[in-house]
C-alpha positions in Angstrom: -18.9 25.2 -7.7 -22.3 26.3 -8.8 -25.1 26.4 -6.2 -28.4 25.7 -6.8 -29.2 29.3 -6.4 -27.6 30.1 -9.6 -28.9 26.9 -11.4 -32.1 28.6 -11.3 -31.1 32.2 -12.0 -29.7 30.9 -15.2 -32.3 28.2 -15.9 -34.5 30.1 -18.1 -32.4 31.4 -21.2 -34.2 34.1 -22.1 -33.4 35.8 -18.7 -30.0 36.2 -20.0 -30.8 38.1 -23.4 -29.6 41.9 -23.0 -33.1 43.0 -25.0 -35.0 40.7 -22.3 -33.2 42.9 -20.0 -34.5 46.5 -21.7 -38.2 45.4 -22.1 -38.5 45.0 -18.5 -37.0 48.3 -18.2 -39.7 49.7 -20.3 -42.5 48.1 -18.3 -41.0 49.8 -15.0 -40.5 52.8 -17.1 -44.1 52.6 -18.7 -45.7 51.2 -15.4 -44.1 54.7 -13.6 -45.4 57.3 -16.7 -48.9 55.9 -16.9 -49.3 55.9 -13.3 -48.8 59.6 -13.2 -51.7 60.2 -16.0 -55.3 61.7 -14.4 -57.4 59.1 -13.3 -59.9 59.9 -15.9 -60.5 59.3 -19.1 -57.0 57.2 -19.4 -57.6 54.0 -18.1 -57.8 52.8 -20.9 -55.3 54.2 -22.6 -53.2 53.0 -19.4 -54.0 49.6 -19.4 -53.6 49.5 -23.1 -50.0 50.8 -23.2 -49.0 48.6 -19.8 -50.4 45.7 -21.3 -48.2 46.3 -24.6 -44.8 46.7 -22.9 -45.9 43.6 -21.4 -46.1 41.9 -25.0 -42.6 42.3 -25.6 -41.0 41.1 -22.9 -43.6 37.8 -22.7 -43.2 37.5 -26.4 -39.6 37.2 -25.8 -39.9 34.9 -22.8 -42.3 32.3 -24.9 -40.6 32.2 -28.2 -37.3 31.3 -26.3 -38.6 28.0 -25.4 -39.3 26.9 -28.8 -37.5 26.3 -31.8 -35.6 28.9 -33.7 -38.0 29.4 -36.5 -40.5 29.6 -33.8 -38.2 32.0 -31.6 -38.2 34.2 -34.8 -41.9 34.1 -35.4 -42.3 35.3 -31.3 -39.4 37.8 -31.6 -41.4 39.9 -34.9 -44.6 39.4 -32.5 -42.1 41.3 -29.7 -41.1 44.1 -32.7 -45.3 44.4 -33.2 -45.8 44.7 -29.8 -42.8 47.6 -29.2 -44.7 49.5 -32.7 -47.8 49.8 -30.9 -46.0 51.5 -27.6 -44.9 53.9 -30.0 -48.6 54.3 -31.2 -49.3 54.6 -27.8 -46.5 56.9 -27.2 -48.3 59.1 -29.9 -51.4 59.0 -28.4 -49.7 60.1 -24.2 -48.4 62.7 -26.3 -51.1 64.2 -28.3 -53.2 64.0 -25.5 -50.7 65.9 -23.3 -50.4 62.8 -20.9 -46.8 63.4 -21.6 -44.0 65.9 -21.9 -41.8 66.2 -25.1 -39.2 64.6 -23.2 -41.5 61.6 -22.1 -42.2 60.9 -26.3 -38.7 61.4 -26.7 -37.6 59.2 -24.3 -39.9 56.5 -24.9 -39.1 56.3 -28.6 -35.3 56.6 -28.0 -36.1 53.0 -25.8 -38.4 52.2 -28.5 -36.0 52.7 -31.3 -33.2 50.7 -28.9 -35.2 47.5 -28.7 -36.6 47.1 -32.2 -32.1 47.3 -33.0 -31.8 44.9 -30.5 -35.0 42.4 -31.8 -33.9 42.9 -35.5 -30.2 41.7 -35.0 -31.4 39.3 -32.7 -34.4 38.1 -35.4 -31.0 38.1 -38.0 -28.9 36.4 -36.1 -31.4 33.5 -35.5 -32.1 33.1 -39.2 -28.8 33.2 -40.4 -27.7 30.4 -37.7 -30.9 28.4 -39.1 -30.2 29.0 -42.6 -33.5 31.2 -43.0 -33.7 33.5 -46.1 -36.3 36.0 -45.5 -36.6 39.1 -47.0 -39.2 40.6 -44.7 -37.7 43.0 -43.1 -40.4 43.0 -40.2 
């Protein structure tokens, strides 16, 4: 018997989507990294990056309420989104904000998600009957 607990763990769809699951991952992940970076001369660099692994996963989140050419539209807003963490990836790292490991890391998550938002982003259109040769 389902409780009304789990009626509203599942009510919102998107909460169920695996790359849902790995952009909030990345925020905690980002949130932790940018926390650690001097407290000057970053903020904005910080508030930037946060605010961009934010994108995704609310990109993600919006688009699922709408229609599937719609969903698609907010899913290559997501993909945008997860190229400018790795811009700001580039920048941690050139700026020695972060370690090798850090840039590798992040891109390796990076990488992982933009899989995940492209098969999604294919699925969707094959389902709809959507040809499109964008490969954005």
């Amino acid at each position: 018997m389902e409780t009304s607990l789990d009626k509203a763990i599942t009510f919102f769809r998107f909460e169920d989507l695996r790359i849902y699951l790995k952009a909030l991952d990345y925020i905690d992940w980002v949130y932790k990294k940018v926390n650690d970076f001097p407290a000057t001369g970053t903020i904005s660099l910080s508030a930037s990056f946060y605010n961009s692994a934010q994108s995704i996963a609310l990109h993600i989140a919006e688009g699922s309420a709408r229609n599937k050419t719609q969903f698609i539209h907010y899913l290559k807003m997501a993909k945008s989104s997860v190229r400018e963490c790795v811009v700001h990836t580039a920048m941690a790292s050139r700026q020695d904000l972060f370690t090798a490991s850090d840039s590798e890391e992040s891109r390796n998550q990076l990488m992982e998600m933009t899989k995940m938002l492209g098969a999604l982003i294919g699925s969707l259109q094959r389902s709809a009957g959507i040809v499109d040769n964008d490969d954005d």
